[in-house]
C-alpha positions, 0 to 999 in steps of 0.5 A, spaced: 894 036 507 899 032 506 895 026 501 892 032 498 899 033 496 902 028 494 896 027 490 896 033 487 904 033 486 903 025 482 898 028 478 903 034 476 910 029 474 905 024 470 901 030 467 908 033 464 911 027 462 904 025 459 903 032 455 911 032 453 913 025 451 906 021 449 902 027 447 906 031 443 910 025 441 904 022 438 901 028 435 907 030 430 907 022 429 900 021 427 899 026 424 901 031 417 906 036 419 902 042 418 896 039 422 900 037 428 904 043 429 897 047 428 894 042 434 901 043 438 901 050 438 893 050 440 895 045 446 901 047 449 898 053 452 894 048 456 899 045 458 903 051 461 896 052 465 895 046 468 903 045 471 902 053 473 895 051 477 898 044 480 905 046 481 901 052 486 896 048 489 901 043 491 905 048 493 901 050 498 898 045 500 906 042 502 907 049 505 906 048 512 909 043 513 915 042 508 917 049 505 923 045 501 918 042 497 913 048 497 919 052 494 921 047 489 914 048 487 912 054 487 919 056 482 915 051 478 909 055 478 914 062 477 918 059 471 912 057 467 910 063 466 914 067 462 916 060 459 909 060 456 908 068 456 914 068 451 918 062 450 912 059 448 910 065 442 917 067 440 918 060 439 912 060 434 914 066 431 921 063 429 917 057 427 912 062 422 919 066 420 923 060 418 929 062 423 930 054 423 937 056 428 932 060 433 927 055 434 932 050 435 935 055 440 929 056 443 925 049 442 932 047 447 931 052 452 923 050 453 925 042 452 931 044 458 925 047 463 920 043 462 925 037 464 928 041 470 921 041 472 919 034 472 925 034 476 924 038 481 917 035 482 921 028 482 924 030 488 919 033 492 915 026 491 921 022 493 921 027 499 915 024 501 918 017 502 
């Protein structure tokens, strides 16, 4: 269980600091504004999917036998609910209606929750040394 998990906990840090600083980096690079807003906006619900699914099985392959790590986990997985049920699409909405404060707003508080958690998720990994 315990490789299981830090396996799965690897691949949750790595795929958010991928996902958020390379793939989404290069897309609004790469591509013309519009066509890159279109394919963030199509990707970003996956994304939100794959940190609610990972961060959940790593929690409870950890919970028997780390619960501080478990916990910090499965916040991971509580929080990225309502972050992509409803930041996600006032976001969007805010984008569609020009509100240019808002988005900033908004954009800030998705940008400081996904941080936070590749942060917790780097501490469950150091927790494992």
């Amino acid at each position: 269980m315990q490789t299981a998990a830090l396996l799965v906990t690897a691949l949750l840090f790595g795929g958010m600091v991928l996902y958020s600083f390379g793939f989404a980096t290069f897309i609004l690079a790469a591509f013309p504004a519009d066509l890159a807003r279109t394919a963030i906006r199509r990707a970003f619900p996956h994304f939100y999917v794959f940190v609610l699914v990972t961060s959940a099985v790593a929690a409870g392959f950890l919970w028997p036998s780390d619960r501080a790590s478990a916990t910090l986990l499965a916040i991971i997985a509580i929080t990225t609910i309502p972050t992509r049920q409803f930041l996600m699409p006032a976001i969007n909405r805010a984008t569609d209606c020009g509100a240019k404060a808002l988005f900033d707003k908004l954009h800030k508080l998705s940008v400081f929750i996904t941080i936070s958690h590749m942060v917790m998720t780097g501490v469950v990994l150091a927790r494992f040394v």
